[in-house]
C-alpha positions in Angstrom: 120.5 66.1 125.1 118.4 64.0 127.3 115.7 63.1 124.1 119.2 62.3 122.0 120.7 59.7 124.7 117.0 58.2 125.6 116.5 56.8 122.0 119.3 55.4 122.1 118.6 53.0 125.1 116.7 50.1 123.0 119.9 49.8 120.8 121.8 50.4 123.6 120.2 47.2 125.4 120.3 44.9 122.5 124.1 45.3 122.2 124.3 43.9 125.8 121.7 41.3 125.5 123.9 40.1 122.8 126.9 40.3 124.8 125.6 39.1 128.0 124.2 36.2 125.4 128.1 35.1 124.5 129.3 35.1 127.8 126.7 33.1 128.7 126.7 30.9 125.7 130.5 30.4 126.2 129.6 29.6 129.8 126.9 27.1 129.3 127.9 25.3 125.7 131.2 24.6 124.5 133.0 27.2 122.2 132.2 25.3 119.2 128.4 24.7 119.7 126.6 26.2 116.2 123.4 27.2 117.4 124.2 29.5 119.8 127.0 31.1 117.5 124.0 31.4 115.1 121.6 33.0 118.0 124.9 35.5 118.7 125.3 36.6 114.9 121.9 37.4 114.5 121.0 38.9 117.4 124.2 41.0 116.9 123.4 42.1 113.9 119.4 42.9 114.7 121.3 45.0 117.3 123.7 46.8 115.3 120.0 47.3 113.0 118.3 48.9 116.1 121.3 51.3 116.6 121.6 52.4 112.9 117.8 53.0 112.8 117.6 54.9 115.5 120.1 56.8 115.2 118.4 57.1 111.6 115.5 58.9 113.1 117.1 60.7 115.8 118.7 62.5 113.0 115.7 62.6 110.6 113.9 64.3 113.5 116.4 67.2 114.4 115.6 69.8 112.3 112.0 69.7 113.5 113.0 69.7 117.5 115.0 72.5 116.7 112.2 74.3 114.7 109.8 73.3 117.3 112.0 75.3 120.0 113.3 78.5 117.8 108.9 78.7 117.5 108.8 78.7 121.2 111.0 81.2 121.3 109.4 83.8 118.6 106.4 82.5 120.7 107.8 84.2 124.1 109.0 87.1 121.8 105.5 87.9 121.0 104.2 87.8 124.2 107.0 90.0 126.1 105.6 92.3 123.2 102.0 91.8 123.7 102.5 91.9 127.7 104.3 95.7 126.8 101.8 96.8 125.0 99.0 95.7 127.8 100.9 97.9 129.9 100.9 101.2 127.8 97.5 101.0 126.9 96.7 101.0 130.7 99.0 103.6 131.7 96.9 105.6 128.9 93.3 104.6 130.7 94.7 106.1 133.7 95.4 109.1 132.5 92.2 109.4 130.8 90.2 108.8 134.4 92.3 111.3 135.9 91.6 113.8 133.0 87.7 113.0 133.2 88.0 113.0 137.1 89.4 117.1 136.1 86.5 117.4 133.9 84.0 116.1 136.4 85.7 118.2 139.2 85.3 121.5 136.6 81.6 120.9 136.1 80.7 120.5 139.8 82.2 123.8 140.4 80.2 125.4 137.0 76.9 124.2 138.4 77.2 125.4 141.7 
């Protein structure tokens, strides 16, 4: 959620540019005054172009954020399993050393 609403901010801060820009064009030049209409329009419309496009990729990139994180999970998956398996085989050792240990013990008394 946090990645979505972060690439939003540069589109986010063009559209209040552009409206801190009208206020402040009404403020300074009288209502009529063409240029800064003109400067408002455009950078209005560069704004509502940011927004579009990155919403644009936002979506474009979604699938593979998703992907990226179901792969994370198989990734964990696999290691719970591998971490299990760890364990058997050295529950298994141990009871091999303790069976050698009975082996070892058997001998000692045979060759006494």
């Amino acid at each position: 959620m946090v990645r979505r609403l972060s690439s939003y901010f540069p589109g986010i801060l063009s559209v209040i540019v552009a409206i801190l820009l009208l206020y402040f064009s009404f403020q300074t030049f009288k209502t009529g005054d063409i240029v800064s209409g003109i400067i408002l329009i455009a950078s209005m419309i560069i704004a509502g172009l940011i927004v579009v496009v990155g919403l644009g990729i936002g979506l474009a990139y979604e699938p593979e954020i998703r992907s990226i994180s179901a792969s994370e999970d198989r990734s964990e998956e696999i290691l719970k399993i591998y971490v299990a398996r760890q364990k058997a085989m050295l529950e298994q050792l141990d009871e091999c050393v303790e069976l050698l240990k009975e082996i070892r013990d058997l001998l000692k008394g045979v060759g006494q």
